[in-house]
C-alpha positions as CSV (number, residue, x, y, z in Angstrom):
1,X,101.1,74.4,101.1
2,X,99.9,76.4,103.5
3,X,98.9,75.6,107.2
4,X,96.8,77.4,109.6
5,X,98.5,78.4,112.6
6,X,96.7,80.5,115.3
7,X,93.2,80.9,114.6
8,X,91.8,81.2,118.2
9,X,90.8,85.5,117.9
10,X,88.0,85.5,115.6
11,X,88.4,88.0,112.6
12,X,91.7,86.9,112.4
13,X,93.8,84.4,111.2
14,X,97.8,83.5,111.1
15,X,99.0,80.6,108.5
16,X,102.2,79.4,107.6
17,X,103.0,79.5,103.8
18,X,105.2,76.9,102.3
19,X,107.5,78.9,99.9
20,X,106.8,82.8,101.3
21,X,109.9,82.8,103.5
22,X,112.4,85.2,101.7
23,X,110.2,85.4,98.5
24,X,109.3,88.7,97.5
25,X,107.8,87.6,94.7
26,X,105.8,85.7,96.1
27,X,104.4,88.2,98.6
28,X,103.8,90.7,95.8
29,X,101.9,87.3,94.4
30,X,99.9,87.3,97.7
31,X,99.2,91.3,98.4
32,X,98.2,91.9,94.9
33,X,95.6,88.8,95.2
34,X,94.3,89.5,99.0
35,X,93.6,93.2,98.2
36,X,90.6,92.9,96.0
37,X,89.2,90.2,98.7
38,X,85.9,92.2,100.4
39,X,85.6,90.4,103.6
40,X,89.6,91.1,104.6
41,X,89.8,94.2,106.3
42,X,94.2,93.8,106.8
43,X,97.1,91.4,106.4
44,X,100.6,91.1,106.6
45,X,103.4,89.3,105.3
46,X,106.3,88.4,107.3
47,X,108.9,87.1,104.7
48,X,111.0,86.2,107.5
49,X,109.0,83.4,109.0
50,X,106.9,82.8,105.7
51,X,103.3,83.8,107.5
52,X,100.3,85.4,107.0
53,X,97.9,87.5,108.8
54,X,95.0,88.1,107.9
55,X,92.5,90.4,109.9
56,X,88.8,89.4,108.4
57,X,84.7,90.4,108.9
58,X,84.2,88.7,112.0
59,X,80.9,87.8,110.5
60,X,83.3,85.4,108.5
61,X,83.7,82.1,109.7
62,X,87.6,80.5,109.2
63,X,86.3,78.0,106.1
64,X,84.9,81.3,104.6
65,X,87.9,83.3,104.9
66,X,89.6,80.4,103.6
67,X,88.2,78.7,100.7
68,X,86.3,81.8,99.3
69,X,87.1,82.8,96.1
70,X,90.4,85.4,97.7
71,X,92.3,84.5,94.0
72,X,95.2,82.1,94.9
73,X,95.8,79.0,94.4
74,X,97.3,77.0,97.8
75,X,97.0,73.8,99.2
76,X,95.8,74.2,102.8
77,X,96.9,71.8,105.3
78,X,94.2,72.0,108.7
79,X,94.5,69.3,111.7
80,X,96.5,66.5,109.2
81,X,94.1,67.0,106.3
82,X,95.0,68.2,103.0
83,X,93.1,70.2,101.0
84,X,93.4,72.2,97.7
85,X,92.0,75.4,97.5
86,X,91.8,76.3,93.8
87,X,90.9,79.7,92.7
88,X,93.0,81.6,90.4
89,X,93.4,85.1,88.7
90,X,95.0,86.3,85.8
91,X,98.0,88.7,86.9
């Protein structure tokens, strides 16, 4: 699951990612997926509090950067709602 944390700067975005803390498997999951994604100019990946940022096209709005096709599959959790977001790759 992941939840969306600070979002207030436009072009950039900090979410919480159930499962990232102290997983670097999971970040190599993450950073191979995110780099092929046009409209993200940066990220990081904090293992230690199990976030992402994610520095985008400002043009972008939050949904886009969100539930465009970035190549992971995560369940996003905004304001109480679930959703899935879907969208796989082949390692």
């Amino acid at each position: 699951m992941v939840k969306v944390v600070h979002k207030e700067v436009r072009g950039r975005v900090r979410l919480r990612v159930i499962g990232l803390k102290n997983s670097e498997d999971f970040k190599e999951y993450l950073s191979y997926n995110l780099r092929g994604v046009d409209f993200i100019h940066d990220f990081s990946i904090n293992l230690i509090t199990g976030s992402l940022l994610i520095h985008y096209k400002k043009e972008k709005t939050l949904n886009e950067v969100i539930y465009q096709n970035s190549g992971i599959k995560m369940k996003i959790s905004m304001k109480g709602k679930v959703k899935y977001l879907d969208l796989e790759r082949e390692l």
